[in-house]
N, C-alpha and C positions, 0 to 999 in steps of 0.2 A: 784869539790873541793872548797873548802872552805877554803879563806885566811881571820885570822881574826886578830881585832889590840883590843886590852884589855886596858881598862882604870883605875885607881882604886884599892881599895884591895881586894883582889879574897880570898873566905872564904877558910881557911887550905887543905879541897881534892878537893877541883877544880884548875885545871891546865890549861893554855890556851890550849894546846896540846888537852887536854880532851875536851872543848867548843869547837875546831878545829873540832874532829872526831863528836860531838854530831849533828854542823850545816849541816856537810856535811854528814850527815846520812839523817837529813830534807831536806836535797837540793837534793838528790837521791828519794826520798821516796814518791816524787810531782814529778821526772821526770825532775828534773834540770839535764841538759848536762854540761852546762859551769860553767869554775871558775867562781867564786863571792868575794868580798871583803864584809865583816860586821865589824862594829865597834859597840864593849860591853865595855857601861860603868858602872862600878858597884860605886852604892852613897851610902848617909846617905839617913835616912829616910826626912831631911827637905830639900837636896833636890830635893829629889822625890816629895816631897808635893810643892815646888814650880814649878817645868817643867809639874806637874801634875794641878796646878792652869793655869801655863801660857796657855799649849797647848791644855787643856780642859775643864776649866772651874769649876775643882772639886777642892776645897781646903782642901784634905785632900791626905796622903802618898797612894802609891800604891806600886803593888810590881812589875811590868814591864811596862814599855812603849817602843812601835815599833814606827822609825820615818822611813817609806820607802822612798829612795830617788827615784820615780817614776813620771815622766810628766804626765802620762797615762797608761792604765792594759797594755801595749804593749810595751812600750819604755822607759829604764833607761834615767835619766836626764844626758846630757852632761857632761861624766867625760872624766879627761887623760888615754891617752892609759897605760897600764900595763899590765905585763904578768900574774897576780892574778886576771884580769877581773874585770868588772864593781864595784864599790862599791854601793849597792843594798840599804846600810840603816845604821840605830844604835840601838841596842837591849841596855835599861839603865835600873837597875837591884838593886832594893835597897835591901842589904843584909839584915838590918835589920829588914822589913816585911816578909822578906823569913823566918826570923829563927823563928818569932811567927806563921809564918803559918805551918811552920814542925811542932812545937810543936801542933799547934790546930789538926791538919791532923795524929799527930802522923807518922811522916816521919824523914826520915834525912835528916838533912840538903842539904847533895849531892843528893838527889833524886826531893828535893820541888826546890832545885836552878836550877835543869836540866829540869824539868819539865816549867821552866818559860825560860827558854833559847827555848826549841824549841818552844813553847808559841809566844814568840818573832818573833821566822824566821818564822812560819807561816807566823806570820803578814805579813812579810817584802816580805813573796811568796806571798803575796794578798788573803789571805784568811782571813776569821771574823769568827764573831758566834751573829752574830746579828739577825738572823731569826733562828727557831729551825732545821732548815734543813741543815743553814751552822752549827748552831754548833755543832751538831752531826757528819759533814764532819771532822771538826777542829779538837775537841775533840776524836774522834775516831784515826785520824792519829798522835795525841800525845801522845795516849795509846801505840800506832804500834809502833813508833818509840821509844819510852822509854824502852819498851817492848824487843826490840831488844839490845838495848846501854846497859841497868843496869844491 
């Protein structure tokens, strides 16, 4: 299960309850056993383009960034004990590249927002798409799981 803390203004049919069941659909679906904690924060596009400058060198808006809080592929970094389990990471989520990307993609908006939400928890399960083999991994298990949710 998936306890999650929301940040921000969450577009009209997205519900934290909904990002609840969506994470913890990807938290099953890779074979997570335990609770997790994720923190979503949804911005503006400027500042997405700045956390998107700071923490990688692109100066330009994105439409997700994963920060996993990970020492190692093995072991969460030092959090307090809670009964919601580890906090794993922060999924930040600029609404406003989401809604021209529905529009380019011809999607809803709640389909292109959910689609970057488990996008996200990938990340935060340690998964990429940096080689064609992980992204194939990646991208196939965000088809599975949307596939299922929508």
């Amino acid at each position: 299960m998936v306890s999650v803390d929301v940040s921000g203004q969450l577009p009209d049919d997205i519900s934290e309850p909904f990002i609840q069941s969506l994470l913890t659909a990807a938290l099953i679906e890779v074979g997570g056993q335990d609770s997790v904690q994720v923190s979503c924060s949804v911005v503006d596009d400027q500042t997405m383009r700045q956390l998107n400058y700071q923490h990688r060198g692109i100066d330009k808006t994105t439409d997700v960034l994963s920060f996993p809080f990970l020492e190692d592929e093995d072991e969460f970094i030092e959090q307090p004990e809670s009964v919601d389990g580890p906090l794993i990471g922060e999924i930040i989520i600029s609404t406003e590249q989401i809604r021209r990307q529905a529009e380019e993609h011809r999607q809803t908006l709640r389909h292109e927002f959910s689609l970057m939400l488990v996008h996200g928890m990938l990340h935060l399960l340690g998964y990429d798409h940096v080689t064609d083999e992980e992204r194939k991994e990646m991208f196939g298990l965000q088809e599975k799981i949307l596939s299922d949710q929508l």
